[in-house]
Each structure stands twice: as C-alpha cells, then as structure tokens.
C-alpha positions as CSV (number, residue, x, y, z in Angstrom):
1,X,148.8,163.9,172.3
2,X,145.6,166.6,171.9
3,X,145.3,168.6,169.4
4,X,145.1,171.9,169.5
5,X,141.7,173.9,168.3
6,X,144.4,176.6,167.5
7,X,147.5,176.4,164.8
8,X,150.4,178.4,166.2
9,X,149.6,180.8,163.9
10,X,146.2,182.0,165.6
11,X,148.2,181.7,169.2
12,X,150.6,184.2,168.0
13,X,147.6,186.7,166.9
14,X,146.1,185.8,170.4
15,X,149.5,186.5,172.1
16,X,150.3,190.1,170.0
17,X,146.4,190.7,171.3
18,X,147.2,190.3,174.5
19,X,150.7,192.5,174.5
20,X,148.0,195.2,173.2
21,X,145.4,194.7,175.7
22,X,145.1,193.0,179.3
23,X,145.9,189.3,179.0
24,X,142.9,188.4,181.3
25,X,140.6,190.6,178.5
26,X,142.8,188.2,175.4
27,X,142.1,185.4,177.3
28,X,138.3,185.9,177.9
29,X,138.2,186.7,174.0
30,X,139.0,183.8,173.0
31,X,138.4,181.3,175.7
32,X,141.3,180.6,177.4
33,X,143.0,180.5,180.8
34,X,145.5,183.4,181.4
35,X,147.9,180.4,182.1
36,X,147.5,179.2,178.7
37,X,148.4,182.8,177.4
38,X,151.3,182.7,179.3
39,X,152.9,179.3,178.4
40,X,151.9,180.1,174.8
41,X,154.2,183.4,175.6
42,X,156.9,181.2,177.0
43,X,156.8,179.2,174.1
44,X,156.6,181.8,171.0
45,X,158.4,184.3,172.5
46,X,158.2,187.5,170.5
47,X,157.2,185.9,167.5
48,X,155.1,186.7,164.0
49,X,152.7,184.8,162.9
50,X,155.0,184.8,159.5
51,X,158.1,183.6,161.7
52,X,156.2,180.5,163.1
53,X,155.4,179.4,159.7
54,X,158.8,179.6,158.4
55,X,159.9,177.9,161.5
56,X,157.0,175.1,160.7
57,X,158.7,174.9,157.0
58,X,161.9,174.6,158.3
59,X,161.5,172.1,160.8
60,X,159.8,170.0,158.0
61,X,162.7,170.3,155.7
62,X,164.7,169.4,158.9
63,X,163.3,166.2,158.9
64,X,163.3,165.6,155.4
65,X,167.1,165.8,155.3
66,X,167.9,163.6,158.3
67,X,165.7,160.7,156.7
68,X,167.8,161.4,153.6
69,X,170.8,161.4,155.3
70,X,170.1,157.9,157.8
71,X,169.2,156.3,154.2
72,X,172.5,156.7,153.0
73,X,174.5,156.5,155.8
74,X,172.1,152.7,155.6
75,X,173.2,152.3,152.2
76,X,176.8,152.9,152.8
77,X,177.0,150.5,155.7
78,X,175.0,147.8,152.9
79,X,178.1,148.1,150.6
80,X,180.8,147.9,153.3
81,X,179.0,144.4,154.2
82,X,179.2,143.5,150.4
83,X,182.4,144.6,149.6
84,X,183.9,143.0,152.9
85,X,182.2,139.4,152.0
86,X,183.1,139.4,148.7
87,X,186.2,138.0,148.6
C-alpha cells in the first residue's frame, strides 16, 4: 500500500482548514484534489488532530492485547494436549 506524504494528523488540520475556508482554496493550498478532501472528510469525520492520535494509541494497544490474548489462549490449548496424553 502507498504511503501517505501526510500523517492523519496534518489531514485533520487540512480538513478543519477547509471547514473554514472553500475546500477548492484548502485543496489548492496544499496540493490536493477536492476529492481527496472529501474522502479524508468521510473518513475523519469531525475529528481533532488530538482525537486521531488517541485513536492511533488505541488502536496500537488494541493489537497489543489480542497478540497477548491468541498467546495464551495457544498456551492453554498446549497444556490440554499435555495433560490429555499424559496418562
């Protein structure tokens, strides 16, 4: 997938510039079509720049907890299989 040349920080200050001014102005400003404006819109919503980071942070800690949670659930299934051979 590309990368972005903006973090979803900056497309939140390009989107709150736009609700201020004319999107076609925001989107000459800073290089973009007004459809990217828009799907950034669609996507963000009515969003800070401080809310997408704590989303980021969460999402992160999201993912940190299911790997924890697949490893055990592994590990549980590893001693049933021991237990049950055993004897």
């Amino acid at each position: 997938m590309r990368k972005s040349r903006f973090t979803e920080e900056k497309m939140v200050a390009v989107l709150r510039e736009a609700d201020r001014t004319s999107v076609a102005e925001a989107a000459k400003k800073h290089q973009v079509s007004d459809a990217t404006i828009y799907a950034w819109r669609k996507h963000f919503g009515q969003m800070e720049a401080n809310d997408v980071k704590r989303l980021k942070a969460l999402e992160l800690e999201n993912a940190r907890l299911k790997k924890l949670l697949a490893e055990r659930d592994l590990d549980i299934e590893v001693l049933k299989e021991i237990n049950a051979k055993k004897w």
